[in-house]
C-alpha positions in Angstrom: 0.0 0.0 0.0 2.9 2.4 0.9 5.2 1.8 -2.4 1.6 2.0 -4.2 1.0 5.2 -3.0 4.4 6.5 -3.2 4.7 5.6 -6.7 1.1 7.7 -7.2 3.0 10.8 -5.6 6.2 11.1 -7.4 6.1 8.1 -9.8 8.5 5.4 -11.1 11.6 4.7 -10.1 14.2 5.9 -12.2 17.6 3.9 -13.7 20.7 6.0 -12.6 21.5 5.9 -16.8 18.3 8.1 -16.8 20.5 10.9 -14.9 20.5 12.1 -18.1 17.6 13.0 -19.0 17.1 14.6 -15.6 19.1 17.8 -16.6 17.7 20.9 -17.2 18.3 23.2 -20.3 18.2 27.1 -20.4 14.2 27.4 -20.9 13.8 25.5 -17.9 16.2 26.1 -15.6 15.8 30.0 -16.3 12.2 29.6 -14.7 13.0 27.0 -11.9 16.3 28.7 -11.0 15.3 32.4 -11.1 11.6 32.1 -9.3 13.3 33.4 -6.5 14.9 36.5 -8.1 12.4 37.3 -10.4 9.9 36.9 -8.0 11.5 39.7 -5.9 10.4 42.6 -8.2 6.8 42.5 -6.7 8.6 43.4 -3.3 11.9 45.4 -4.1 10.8 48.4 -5.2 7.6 48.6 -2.3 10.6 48.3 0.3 12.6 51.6 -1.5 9.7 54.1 -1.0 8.8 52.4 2.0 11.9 54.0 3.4 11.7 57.0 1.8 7.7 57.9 2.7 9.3 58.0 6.5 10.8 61.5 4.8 8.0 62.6 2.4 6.3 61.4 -0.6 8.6 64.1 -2.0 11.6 62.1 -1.5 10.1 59.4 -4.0 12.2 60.4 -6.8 15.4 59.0 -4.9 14.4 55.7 -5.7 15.3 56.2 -9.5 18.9 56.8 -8.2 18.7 54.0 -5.7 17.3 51.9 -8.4 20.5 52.4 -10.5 22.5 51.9 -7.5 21.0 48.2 -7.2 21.3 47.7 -11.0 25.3 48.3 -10.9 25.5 45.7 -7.6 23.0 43.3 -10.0 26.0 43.8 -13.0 28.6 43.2 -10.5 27.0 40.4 -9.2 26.1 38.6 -12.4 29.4 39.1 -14.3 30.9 37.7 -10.6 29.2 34.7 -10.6 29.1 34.0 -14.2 33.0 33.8 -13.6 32.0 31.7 -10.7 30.8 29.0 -12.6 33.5 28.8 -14.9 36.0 28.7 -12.4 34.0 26.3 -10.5 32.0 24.0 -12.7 30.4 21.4 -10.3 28.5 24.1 -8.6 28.7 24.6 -4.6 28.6 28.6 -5.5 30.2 30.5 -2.5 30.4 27.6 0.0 33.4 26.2 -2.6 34.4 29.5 -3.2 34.8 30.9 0.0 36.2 27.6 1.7 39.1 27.0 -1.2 40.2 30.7 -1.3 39.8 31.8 2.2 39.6 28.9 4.4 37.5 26.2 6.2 35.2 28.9 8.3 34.5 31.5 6.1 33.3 28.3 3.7 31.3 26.5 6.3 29.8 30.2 7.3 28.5 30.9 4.0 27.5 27.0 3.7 25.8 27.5 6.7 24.2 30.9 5.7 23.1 30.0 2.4 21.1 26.6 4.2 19.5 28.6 5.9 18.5 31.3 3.8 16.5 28.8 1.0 15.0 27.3 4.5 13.8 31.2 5.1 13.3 31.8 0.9 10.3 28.9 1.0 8.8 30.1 4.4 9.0 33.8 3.1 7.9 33.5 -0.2 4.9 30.5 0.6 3.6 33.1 3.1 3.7 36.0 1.1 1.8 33.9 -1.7 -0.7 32.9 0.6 -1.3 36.2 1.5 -2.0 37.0 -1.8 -4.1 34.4 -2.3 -6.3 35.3 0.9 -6.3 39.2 0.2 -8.2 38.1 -2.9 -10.6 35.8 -1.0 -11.0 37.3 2.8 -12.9 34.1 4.0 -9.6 32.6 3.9 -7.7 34.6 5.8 -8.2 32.3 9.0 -6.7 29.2 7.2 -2.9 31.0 6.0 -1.0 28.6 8.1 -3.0 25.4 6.7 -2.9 26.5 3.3 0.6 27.8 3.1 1.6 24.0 4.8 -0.3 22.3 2.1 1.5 24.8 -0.6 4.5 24.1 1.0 3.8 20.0 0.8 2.5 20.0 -2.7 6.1 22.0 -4.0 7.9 19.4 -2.4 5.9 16.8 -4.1 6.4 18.1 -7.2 10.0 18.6 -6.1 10.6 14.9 -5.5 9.0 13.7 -9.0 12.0 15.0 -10.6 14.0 18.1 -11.8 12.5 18.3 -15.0 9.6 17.5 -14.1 8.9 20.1 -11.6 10.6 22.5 -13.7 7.5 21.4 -16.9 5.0 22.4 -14.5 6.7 25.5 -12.6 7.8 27.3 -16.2 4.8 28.2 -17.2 3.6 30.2 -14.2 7.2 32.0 -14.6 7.1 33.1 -18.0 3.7 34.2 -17.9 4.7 36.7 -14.9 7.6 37.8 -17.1 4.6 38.6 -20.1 2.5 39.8 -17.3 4.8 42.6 -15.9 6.3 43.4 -19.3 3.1 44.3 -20.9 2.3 46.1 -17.7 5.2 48.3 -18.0 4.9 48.3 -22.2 1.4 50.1 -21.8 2.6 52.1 -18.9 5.0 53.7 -20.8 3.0 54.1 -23.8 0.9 56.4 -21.6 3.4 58.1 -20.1 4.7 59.0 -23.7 1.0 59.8 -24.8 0.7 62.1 -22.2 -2.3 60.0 -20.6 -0.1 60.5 -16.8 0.3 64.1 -15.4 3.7 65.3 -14.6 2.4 66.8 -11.4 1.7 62.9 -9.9 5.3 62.8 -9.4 8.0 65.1 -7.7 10.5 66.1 -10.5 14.1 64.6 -10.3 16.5 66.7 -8.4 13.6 68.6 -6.3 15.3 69.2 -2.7 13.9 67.0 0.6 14.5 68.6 3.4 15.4 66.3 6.6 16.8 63.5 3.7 20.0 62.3 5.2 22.7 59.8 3.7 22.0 57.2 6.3 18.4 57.3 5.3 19.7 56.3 1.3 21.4 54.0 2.8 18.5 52.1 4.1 16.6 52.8 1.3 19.3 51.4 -0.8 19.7 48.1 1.4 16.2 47.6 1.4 15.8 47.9 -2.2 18.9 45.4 -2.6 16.7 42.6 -1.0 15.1 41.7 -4.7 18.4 40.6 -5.6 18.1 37.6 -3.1 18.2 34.4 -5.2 20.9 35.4 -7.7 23.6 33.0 -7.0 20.9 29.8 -7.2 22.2 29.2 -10.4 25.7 28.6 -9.4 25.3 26.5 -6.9 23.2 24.1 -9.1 25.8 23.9 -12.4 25.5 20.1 -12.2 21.8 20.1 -13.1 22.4 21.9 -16.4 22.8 19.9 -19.3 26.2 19.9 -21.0 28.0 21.8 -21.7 26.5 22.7 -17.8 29.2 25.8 -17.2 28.0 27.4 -20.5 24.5 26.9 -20.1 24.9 28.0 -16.8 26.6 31.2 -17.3 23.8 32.0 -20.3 21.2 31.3 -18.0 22.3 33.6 -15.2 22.8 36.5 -18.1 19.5 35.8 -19.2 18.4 36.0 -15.8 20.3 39.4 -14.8 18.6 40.8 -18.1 14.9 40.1 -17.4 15.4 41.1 -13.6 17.0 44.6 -14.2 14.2 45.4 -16.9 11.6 44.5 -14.2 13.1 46.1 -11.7 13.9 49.5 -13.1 10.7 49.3 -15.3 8.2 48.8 -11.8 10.7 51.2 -10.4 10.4 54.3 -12.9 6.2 53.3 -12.9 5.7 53.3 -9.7 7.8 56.9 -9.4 6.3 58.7 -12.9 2.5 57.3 -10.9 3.0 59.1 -8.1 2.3 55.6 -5.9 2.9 55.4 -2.6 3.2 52.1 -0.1 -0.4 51.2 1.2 -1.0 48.5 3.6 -4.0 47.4 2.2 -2.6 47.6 -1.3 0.8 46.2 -3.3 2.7 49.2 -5.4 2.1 46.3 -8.3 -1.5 46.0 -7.6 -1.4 50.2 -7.4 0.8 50.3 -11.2 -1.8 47.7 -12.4 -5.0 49.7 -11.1 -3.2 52.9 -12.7 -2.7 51.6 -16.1 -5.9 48.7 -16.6 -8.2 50.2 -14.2 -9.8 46.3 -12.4 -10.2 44.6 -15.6 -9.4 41.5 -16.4 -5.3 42.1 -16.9 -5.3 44.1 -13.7 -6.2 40.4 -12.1 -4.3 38.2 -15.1 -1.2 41.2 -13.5 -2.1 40.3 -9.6 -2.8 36.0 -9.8 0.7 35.6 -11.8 2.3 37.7 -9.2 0.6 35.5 -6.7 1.5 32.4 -8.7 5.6 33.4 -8.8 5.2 34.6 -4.6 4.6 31.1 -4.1 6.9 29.4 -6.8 10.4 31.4 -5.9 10.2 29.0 -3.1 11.1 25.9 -6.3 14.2 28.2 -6.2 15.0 26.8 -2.5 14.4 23.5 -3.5 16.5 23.4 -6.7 19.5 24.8 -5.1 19.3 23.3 -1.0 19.7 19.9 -1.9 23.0 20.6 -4.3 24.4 22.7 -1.4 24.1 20.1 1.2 25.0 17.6 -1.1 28.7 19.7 -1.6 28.5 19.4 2.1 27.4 16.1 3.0 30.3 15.2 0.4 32.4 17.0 2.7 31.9 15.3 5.6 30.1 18.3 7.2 26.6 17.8 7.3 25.0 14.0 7.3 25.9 11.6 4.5 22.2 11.0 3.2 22.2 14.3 1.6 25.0 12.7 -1.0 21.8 10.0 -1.6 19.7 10.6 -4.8 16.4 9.5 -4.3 13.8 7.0 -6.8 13.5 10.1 -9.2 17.5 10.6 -9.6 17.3 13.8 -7.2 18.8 14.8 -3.6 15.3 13.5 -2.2 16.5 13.7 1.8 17.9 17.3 1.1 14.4 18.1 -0.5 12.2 16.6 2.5 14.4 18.4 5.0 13.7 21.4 3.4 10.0 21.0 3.0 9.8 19.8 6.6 11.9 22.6 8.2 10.0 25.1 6.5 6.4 23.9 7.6 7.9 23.9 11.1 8.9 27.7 10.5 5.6 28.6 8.8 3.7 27.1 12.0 6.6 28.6 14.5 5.5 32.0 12.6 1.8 31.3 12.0 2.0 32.2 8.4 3.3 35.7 9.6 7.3 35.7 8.2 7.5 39.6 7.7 10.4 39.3 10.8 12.0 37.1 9.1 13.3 39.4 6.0 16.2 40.9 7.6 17.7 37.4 8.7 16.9 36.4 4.9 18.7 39.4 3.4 22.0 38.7 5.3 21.6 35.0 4.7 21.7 36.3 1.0 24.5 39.2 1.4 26.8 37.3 3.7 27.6 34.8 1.2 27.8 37.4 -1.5 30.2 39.5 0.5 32.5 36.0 1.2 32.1 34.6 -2.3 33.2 38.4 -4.2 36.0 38.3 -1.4 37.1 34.9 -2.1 37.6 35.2 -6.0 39.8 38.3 -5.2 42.4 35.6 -3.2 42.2 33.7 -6.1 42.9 36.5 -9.1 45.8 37.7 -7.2 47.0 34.3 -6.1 46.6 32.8 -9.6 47.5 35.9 -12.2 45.3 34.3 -15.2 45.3 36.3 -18.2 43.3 39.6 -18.0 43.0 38.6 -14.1 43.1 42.3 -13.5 39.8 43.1 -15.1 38.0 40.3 -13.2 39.9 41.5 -9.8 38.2 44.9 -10.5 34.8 43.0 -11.2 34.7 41.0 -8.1 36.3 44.3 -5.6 33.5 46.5 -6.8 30.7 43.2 -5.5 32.8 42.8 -2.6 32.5 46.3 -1.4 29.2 47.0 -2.5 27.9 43.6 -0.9 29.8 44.0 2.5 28.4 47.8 2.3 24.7 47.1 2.1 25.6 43.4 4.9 26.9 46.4 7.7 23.6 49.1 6.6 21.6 45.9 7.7 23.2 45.3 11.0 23.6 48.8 11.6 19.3 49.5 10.5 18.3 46.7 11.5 20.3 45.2 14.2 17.2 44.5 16.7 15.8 42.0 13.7 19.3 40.6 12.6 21.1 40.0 15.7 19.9 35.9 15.6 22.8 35.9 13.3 25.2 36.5 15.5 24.3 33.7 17.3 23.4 31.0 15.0 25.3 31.2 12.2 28.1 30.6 14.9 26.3 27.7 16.2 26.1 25.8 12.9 29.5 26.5 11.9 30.7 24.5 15.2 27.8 22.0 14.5 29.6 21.4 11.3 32.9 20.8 12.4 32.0 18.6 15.1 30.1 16.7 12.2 33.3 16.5 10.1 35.6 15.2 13.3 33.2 12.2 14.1 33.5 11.6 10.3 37.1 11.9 10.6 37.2 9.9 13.6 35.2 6.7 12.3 37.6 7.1 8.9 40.6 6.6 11.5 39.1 3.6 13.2 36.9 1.6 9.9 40.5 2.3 7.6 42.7 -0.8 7.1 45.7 -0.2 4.4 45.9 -2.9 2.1 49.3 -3.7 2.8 49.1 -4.4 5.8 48.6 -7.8 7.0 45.2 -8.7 8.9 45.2 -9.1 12.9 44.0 -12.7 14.1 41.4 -12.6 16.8 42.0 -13.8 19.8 38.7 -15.6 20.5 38.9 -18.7 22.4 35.1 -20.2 22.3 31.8 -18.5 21.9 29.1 -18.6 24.5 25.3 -17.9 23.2 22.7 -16.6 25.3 19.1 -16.9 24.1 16.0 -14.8 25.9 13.1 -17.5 25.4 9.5 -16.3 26.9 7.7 -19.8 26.5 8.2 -22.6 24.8 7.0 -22.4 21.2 8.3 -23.1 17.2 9.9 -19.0 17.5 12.1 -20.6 20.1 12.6 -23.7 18.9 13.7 -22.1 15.8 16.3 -19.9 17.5 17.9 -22.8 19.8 18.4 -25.2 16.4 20.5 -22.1 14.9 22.4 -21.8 18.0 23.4 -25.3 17.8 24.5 -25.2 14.3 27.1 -22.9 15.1 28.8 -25.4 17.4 29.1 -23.3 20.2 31.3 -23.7 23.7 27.8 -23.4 25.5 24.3 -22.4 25.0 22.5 -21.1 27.9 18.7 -20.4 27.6 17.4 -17.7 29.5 13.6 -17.4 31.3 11.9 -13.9 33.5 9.8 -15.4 35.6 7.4 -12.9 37.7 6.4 -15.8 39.9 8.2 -18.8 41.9 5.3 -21.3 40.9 5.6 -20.3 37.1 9.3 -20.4 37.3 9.3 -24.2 38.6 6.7 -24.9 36.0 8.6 -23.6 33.6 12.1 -25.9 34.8 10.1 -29.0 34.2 9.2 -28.3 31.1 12.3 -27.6 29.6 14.0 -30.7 31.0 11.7 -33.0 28.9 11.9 -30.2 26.2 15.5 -29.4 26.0 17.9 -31.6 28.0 20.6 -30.5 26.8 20.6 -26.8 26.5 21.0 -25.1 29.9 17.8 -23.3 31.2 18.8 -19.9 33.7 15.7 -18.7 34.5 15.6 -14.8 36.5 13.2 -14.0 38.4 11.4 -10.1 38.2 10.2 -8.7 41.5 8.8 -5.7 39.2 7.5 -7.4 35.8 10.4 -6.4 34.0 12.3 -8.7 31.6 15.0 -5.8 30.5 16.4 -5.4 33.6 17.2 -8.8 35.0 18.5 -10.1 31.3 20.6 -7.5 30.2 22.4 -7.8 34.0 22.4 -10.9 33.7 24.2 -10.9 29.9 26.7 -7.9 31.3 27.9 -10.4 34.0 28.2 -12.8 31.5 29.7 -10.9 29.3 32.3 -9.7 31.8 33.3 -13.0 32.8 33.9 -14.2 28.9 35.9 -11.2 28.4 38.5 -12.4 30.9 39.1 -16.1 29.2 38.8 -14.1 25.7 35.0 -15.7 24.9 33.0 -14.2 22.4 29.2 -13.9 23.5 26.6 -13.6 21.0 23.1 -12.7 22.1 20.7 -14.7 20.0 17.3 -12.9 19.8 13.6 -15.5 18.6 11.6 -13.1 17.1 8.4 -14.0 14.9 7.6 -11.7 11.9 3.4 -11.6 11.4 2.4 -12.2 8.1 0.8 -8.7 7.4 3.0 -5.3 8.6 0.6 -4.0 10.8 -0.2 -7.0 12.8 3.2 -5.6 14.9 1.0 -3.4 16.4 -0.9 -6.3 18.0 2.5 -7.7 19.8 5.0 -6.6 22.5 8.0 -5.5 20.7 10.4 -6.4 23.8 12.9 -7.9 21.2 13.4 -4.6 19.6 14.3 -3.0 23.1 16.9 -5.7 24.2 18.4 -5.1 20.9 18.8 -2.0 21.1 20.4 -1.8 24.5 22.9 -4.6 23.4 24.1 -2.8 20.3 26.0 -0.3 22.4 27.4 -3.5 24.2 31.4 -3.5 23.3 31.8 -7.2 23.8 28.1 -8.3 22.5 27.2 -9.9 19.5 23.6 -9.6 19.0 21.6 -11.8 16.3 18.2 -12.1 15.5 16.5 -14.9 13.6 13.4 -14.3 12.5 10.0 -17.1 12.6 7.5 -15.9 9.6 4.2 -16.9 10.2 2.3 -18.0 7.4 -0.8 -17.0 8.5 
């Protein structure tokens, strides 16, 4: 019944030569990679003049200039990364980066950062689509945390049928946001040029503000910086492009940079040339929309796509968190099942640990994430700031030719990054300060990871050449736990004798003297030859008494150098959930023997039939 309906949810199994088939090319990793980004122009430009209304609505035309100063950090960033993924073709982004060029921490930090930060890019962005969704039907509104938990579920569904199949579905919605906003800002300008929008809506360019301070741009600036969150998802995911994956890559993450800047200054300039200003009841896209439709039926085509992408930048989190752990699973730093590919050829345990740790955020949050912004933007500048850094190291360590104009590239990301990462902590430092904390906290978590890694690798390694160590084991004593006298047991004392043991010693918990003597006789007739020890429980509890009784056992064997193995009868019902029905004492003596040093512990099953 499970495998039936797993195979309903996310299909066939795949063959691993089918990995193939799995990659992505540029039309569909453009809308699965850059949900995220893209999806960021229906907030980036809100959070400029949400700044700059604190002055006046005067101040509005600073946006314009703030606008071009978060175009020239998007060039920086692109050309940075595109040489990102030719310098590091199997993806990883600024974790490798970082970590080769300026050492262990910094790499685990922006590891550690960037995990996070998809974790905080599905809560955000399923949240902020559901809100969309329940503006539009207020008798919703109760249910955001049930609905964005099912959105949440059904992504990662889709996520776990496959790479390209997710991306099929997920395109679609993209692109049709892309038409949506670029015949929005097509016919906006076509009225501005007509002369259909009055020049007195606006404040003209250059018109003084009094009380407008440097610090204040700043913000607005940083603010307006967080729709650039989600541009290096394309280099941490260079293996799922098809080949040749660098080029691809680097052509998707132009293509990307392109549609972004012409969305983002295009929403930018409307929303300025309109006159619009923030309304909490109201998006500045909705506003632009009303503006130039009026509440027809592409003033609501305009608002369900921007809905629609809200939700689906979260796909960007689920394309790029399970290659990032995977780069650090490979590493020894996180656990080793995120190196697993799943039935459908993808990192399946790095996408269900995403999709459960961000329903437990959604629920932590009740559906309200707005707090978690700030932590989101650093998440997304930290690693920006360590990743511009790190490719300096490596122009000036390495000299290749024309290093100097890349060194210039990846100094003007690096400063602007690390300026807009310090306006956040310096704004915003009663939102971000978490950081401080955690981010230290999972960097130690990783190391500790990597030295029990290390650790086992020094015990588990044997070199070839070297010969093999004989075993010093005299005899082998078995113990088996019997609780009656029935074909389970029987079953379990035959395979003890095959295996020609010193002794076998039966063991019985008795909870009463008169069963305990019944128990004797029995066993006599039954087994004359295998010794019977029977314990008895003043409290009803078999644990206890047997696994004393197998340490001083176990104790005493270790002296002469006798192995002990720990033979376990246990019956397997016919049907899975007839367990239920049983005691599962076997499991629990099991599992306090496994830690035993000097323990062997066996089980042989009894099937029933019926």
């Amino acid at each position: 019944m499970f495998t039936s309906l797993k195979r309903f949810l996310i299909g066939r199994p795949l063959k691993s030569t089918e990995l193939g088939e799995q990659k992505l090319g540029i039309f569909k990793a453009l809308a699965i990679l850059s949900s995220d980004a893209l999806s960021s122009v229906a907030y980036g430009p809100e959070q400029i003049l949400i700044v700059l209304m604190t002055i006046s609505a005067v101040a509005f035309w600073y946006s314009i200039p703030i606008a071009v100063g978060v175009l020239i950090l998007l060039t920086a960033l692109i050309l940075s990364y595109r040489q990102i993924i030719f310098a590091y073709p199997h993806g990883g982004g600024a974790y490798v980066v970082s970590k080769e060029n300026l050492g262990e921490k910094p790499g685990l930090l922006a590891g550690g950062s960037l995990l996070v930060d998809y974790i905080l890019t599905v809560a955000v962005s399923v949240s902020s689509g559901t809100d969309a969704i329940t503006s539009a039907f207020p008798f919703l509104h109760p249910y955001n945390v049930p609905i964005a938990v099912v959105l949440v579920i059904f992504i990662t569904l889709l996520n776990l049928r496959g790479i390209t199949e997710s991306a099929s579905i997920l395109a679609y919605p993209v692109y049709l946001f892309v038409l949506a906003l670029l015949i929005l800002i097509v016919v906006g300008l076509i009225r501005i040029m007509h002369g259909d929008v009055p020049a007195s809506s606006h404040a003209a360019i250059g018109t003084p503000v009094p009380g407008i301070t440097t610090f204040l741009l700043l913000k607005a600036f940083a603010s307006g910086c967080s729709a650039l969150t989600g541009v290096e998802a394309i280099s941490n995911a260079i293996p799922n492009f098809k080949n040749p994956a660098p080029k691809n890559a680097a052509k998707t993450l132009l293509l990307m940079g392109g549609i972004l800047a012409v969305l983002f200054s295009g929403t930018v300039f409307m929303a300025y040339y309109y006159g619009i200003a923030p309304n909490s009841q109201e998006t500045v896209v909705s506003q632009i929309a009303d503006h130039t439709f009026g509440r027809n039926y592409m003033y609501y085509f305009i608002q369900g796509t921007t809905a629609l992408i809200l939700v689906l930048a979260a796909n960007t989190g689920f394309s790029a968190f399970p290659q990032l752990a995977f780069n650090l699973a490979k590493d020894k730093y996180i656990a080793r099942m995120f190196t697993m590919r799943g039935d459908r050829l993808g990192y399946s345990n790095g996408i269900i640990t995403l999709g459960i740790a961000s329903v437990l955020l959604i629920i932590a949050f009740g559906g309200k994430t707005e707090a978690l912004i700030p932590l989101y933007a650093v998440g997304v500048f930290l690693p920006f700031t360590l990743s511009q850094s790190g490719m300096l190291v490596k122009w000036v360590r390495e000299k290749p030719k024309g290093w100097m104009g890349k060194l210039i590239t990846n100094f003007v990301g690096a400063l602007i990054s690390f300026t807009v990462l310090m306006i956040f902590f310096i704004t915003k430092f009663t939102q971000v300060w978490p950081v401080l904390i955690f981010l230290p906290l999972i960097v130690v978590l990783f190391l500790r990871i990597k030295r029990h890694y290390d650790r086992v690798g020094d015990q588990l390694r044997i070199q070839p050449k070297e010969k093999a160590e004989a075993l010093q084991i005299k005899g082998n004593v078995i113990i088996v736990p019997v609780a009656g006298i029935t074909q389970v047991v029987q079953n379990s004392i035959n395979y003890a004798k095959s295996m020609d043991p010193d002794v076998i010693i039966a063991v019985y918990v008795a909870f009463d003297r008169e069963q305990e003597k019944k128990f004797e006789e029995q066993w006599k007739v039954w087994q004359p030859d295998v010794r019977l020890v029977t314990l008895h429980s003043h409290y009803r509890s078999v644990i206890q008494p047997l696994t004393k009784f197998i340490d001083t056992i176990e104790y005493k064997a270790s002296e002469s150098s006798y192995c002990v193995t720990v033979i376990i009868p246990q019956f397997i019902p016919k049907k899975r959930w007839h367990d239920i029905l049983h005691n599962q004492s076997s499991f629990l003596i099991r599992a306090y023997l496994l830690y035993k040093r000097n323990v062997i512990v066996t089980t042989v099953p009894f099937h029933l039939k019926k």
